[in-house]
Wavefront OBJ file of the C-alpha trace (Angstrom):
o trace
v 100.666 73.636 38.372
v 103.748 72.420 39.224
v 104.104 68.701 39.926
v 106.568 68.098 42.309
v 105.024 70.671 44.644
v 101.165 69.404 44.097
v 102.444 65.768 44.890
v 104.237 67.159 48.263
v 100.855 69.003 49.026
v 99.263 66.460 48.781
v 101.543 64.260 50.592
v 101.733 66.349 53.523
v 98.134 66.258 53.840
v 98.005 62.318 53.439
v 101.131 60.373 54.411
v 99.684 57.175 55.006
v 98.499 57.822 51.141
v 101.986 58.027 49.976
v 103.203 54.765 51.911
v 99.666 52.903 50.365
v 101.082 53.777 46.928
v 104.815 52.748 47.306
v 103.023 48.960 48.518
v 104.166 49.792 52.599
v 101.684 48.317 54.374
v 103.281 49.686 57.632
v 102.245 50.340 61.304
v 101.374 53.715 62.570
v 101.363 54.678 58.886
v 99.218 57.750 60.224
v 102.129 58.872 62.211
v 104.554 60.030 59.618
v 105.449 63.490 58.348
v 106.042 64.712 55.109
v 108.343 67.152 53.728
v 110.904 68.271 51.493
v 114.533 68.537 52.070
v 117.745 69.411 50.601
v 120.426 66.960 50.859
v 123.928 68.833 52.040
v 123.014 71.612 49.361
v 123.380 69.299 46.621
v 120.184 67.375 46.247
v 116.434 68.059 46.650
v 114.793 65.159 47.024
v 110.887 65.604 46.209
v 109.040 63.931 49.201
v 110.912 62.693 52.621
v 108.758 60.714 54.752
v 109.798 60.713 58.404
v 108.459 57.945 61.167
v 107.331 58.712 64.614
v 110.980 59.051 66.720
v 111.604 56.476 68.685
v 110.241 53.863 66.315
v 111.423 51.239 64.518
v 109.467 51.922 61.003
v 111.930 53.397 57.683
v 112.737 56.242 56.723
v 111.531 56.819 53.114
v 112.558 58.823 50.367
v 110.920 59.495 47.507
v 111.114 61.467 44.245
v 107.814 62.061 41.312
v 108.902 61.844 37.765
v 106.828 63.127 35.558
v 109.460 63.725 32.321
v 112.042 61.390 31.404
v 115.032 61.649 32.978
v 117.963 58.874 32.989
v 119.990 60.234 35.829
v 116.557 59.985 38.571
v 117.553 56.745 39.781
v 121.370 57.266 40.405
v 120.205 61.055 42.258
v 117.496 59.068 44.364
v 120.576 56.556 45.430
v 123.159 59.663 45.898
v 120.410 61.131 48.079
v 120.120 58.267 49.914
v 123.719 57.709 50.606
v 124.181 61.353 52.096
v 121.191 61.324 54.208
v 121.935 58.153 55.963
v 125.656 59.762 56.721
v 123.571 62.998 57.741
v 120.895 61.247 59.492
v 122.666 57.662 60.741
v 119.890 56.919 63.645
v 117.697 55.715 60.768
v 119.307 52.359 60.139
v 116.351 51.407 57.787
v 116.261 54.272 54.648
v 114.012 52.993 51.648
v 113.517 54.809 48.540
v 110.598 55.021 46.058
v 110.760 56.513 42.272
v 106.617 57.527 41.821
v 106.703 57.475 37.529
v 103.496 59.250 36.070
v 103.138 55.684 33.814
v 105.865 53.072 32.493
v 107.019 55.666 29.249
v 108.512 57.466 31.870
v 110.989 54.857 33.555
v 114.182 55.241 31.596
v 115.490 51.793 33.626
v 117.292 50.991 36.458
v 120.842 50.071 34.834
v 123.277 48.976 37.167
v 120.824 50.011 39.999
v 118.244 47.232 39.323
v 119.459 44.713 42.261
v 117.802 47.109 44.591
v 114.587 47.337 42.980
v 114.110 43.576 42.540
v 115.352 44.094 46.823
v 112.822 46.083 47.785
v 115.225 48.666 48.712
v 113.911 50.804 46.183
v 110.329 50.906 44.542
v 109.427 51.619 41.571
v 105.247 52.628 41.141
v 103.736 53.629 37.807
v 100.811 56.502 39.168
v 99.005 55.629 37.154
v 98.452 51.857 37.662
v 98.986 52.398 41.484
v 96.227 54.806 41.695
v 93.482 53.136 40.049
v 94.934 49.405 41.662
v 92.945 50.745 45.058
v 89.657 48.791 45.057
v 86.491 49.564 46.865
v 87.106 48.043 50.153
v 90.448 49.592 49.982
v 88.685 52.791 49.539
v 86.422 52.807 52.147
v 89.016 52.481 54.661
v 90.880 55.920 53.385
v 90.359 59.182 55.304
v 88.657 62.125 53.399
v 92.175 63.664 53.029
v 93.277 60.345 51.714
v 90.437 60.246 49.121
v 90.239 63.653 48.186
v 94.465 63.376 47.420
v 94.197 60.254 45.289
v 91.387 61.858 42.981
v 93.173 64.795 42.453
v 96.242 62.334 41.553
v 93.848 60.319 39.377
v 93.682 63.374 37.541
v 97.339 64.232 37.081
v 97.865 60.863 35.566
v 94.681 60.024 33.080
v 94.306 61.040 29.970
v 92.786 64.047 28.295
v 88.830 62.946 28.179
v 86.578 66.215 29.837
v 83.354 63.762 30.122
v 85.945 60.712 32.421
v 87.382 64.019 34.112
v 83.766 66.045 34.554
v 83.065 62.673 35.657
v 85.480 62.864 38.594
v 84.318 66.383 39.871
v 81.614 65.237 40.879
v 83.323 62.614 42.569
v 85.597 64.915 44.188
v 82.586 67.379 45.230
v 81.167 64.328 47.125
v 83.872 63.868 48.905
v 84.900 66.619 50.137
v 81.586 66.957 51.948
v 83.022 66.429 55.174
v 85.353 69.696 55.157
v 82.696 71.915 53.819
v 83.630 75.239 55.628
v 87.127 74.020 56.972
v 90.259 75.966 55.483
v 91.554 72.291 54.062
v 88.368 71.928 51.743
v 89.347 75.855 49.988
v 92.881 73.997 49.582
v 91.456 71.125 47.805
v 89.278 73.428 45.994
v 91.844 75.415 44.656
v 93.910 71.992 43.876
v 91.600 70.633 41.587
v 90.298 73.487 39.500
v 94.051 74.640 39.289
v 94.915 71.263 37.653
v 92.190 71.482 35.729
v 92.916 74.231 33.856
v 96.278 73.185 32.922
v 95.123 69.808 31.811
v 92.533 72.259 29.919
v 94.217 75.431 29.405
v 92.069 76.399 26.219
v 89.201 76.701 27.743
v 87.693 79.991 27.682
v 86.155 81.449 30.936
v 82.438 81.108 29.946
v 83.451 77.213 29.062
v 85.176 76.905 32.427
v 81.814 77.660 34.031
v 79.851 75.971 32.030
v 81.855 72.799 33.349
v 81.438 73.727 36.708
v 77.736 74.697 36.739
v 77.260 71.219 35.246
v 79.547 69.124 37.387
v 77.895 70.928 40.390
v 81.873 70.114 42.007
v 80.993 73.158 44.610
v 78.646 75.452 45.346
v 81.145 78.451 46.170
v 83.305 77.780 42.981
v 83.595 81.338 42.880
v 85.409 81.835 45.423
v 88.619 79.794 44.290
v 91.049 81.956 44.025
v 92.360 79.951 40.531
v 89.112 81.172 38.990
v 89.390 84.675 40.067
v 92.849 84.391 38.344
v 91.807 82.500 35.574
v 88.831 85.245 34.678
v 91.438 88.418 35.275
v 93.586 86.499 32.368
v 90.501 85.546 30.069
v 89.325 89.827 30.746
v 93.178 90.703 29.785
v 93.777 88.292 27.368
v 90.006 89.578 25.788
v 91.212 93.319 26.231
v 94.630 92.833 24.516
v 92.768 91.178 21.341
v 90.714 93.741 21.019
v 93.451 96.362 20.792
v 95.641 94.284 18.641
v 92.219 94.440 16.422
v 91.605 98.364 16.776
v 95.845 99.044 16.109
v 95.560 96.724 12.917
v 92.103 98.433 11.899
v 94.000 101.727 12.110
v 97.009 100.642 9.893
v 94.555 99.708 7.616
v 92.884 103.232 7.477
v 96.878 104.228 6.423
v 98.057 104.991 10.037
v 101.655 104.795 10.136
v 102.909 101.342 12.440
v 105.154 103.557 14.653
v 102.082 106.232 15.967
v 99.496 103.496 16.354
v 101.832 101.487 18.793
v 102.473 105.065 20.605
v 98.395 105.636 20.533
v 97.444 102.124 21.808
v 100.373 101.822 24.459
v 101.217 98.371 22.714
v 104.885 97.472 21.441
v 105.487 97.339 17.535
v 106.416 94.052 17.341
v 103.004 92.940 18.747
v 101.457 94.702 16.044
v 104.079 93.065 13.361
v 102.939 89.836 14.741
v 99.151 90.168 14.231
v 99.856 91.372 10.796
v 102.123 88.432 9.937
v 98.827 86.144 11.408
v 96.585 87.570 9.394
l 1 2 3 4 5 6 7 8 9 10 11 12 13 14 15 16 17 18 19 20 21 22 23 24 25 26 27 28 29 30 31 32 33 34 35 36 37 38 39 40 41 42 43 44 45 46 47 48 49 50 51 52 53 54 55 56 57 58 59 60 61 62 63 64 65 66 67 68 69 70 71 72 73 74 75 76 77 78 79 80 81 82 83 84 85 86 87 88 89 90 91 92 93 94 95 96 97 98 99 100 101 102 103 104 105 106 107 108 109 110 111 112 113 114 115 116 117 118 119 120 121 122 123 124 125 126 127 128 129 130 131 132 133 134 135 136 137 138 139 140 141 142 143 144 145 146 147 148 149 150 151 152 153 154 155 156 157 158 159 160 161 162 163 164 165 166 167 168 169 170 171 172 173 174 175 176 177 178 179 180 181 182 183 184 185 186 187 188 189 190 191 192 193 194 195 196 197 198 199 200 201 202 203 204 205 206 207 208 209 210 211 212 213 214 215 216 217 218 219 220 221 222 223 224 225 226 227 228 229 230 231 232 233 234 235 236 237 238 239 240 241 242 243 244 245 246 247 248 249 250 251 252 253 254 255 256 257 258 259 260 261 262 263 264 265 266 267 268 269 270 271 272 273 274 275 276
């Protein structure tokens, strides 16, 4: 699943959850939109976070890194620059880089005057996400919740019992929306992630994990897992050809006629013979 846009999901479900994270502790938080927006056709920036109108709160920008790149801060800046002359009503424009963890902050350069400003903010996910304690917690929204344990789970590390862990979690807190089309969103969210964070597991194994974790009750009606099990069915059907097409060249089938007989290209077959 693709980062940027989970993060801008996400966001657009939970402003407020985005402003928490970049340390804005700012009025009528709740009143914010979220988007993404290309700047004059040169720049995308990831996540644009735009105050009520006729307000007095910032505009913020903000961008999610989750690979190392040295140019980020200089493009968040650039952006910056063009949407204020685009946009010059918003005479307060912040910026935020949101790094999955510190490896991934290549350094501010010549740029770091406006992080040690304020003017732009620099928040390791990771930290920032599991900084929010209890009584913090309590005071989030199920959206709110529900989008900063699915970002928990972008940002920890590979450990199925911690991440099984926060299913269950997850389940429990999306309660609430049971039946509501924002709760099939969520749904689809989190088993989505987890099978890239997991992508060998097989289908039975995927099931296994939900049956245990109990996360829903209607699991199979996400449609990741109907996707997931048509690839686990193809990716079962194609090994078994491969297997009958190298059986065949065994018997003394010529390469060629086999590929023509099973529908499968040559170099497949050349493949599973070199793996043998």
């Amino acid at each position: 699943m693709k980062t940027d846009a989970l993060y801008l999901n996400l966001f657009e479900i939970a402003p407020p959850l985005a402003l928490r994270l970049a340390g804005y502790d700012l009025a009528r938080a709740n009143e914010y939109v979220c988007t993404s927006e290309e700047v004059k056709k040169t720049f995308r920036v990831d996540v644009v976070l735009t105050p009520p109108s006729e307000s007095d709160l910032p505009l913020v920008l903000a961008e999610v890194q989750f690979q190392r790149e040295p140019g980020i801060y200089a493009r968040l800046i650039a952006s910056c620059a063009i949407m204020q002359l685009q946009a010059p009503e918003y005479t307060d424009v912040r910026m935020v880089i949101f790094f999955k963890n510190r490896s991934m902050d290549t350094g501010a350069g010549g740029w770091q005057p406006l992080v040690e400003s304020g003017a732009l903010q620099v928040i390791y996910i990771d930290e920032a996400s599991n900084g929010i304690d209890a009584a913090v917690w309590y005071t989030l929204n199920v959206e709110e919740q529900a989008s900063l344990l699915l970002i928990r789970l972008t940002v920890s590390p590979n450990d199925r019992f911690a991440d099984d862990a926060l299913a269950e979690e997850f389940g429990r807190v999306l309660v609430p929306l049971k039946n509501q089309r924002l709760y099939d969103q969520f749904r689809d969210f989190f088993v989505n992630l987890y099978l890239d964070k997991y992508n060998n597991l097989s289908l039975a194994e995927l099931l296994t994990m939900i049956d245990s974790t109990e996360i829903f009750d209607d699991i199979g009606k996400s449609r990741a897992v109907r996707e997931y099990a048509e690839i686990q069915v193809q990716k079962a059907t194609e090994e078994a050809t491969i297997k009958n097409a190298l059986a065949f060249i065994e018997a003394g089938i010529p390469i060629e006629q086999v590929a023509n007989i099973l529908h499968i290209p040559v170099s497949e077959i050349e493949a599973a013979r070199q793996a043998m």
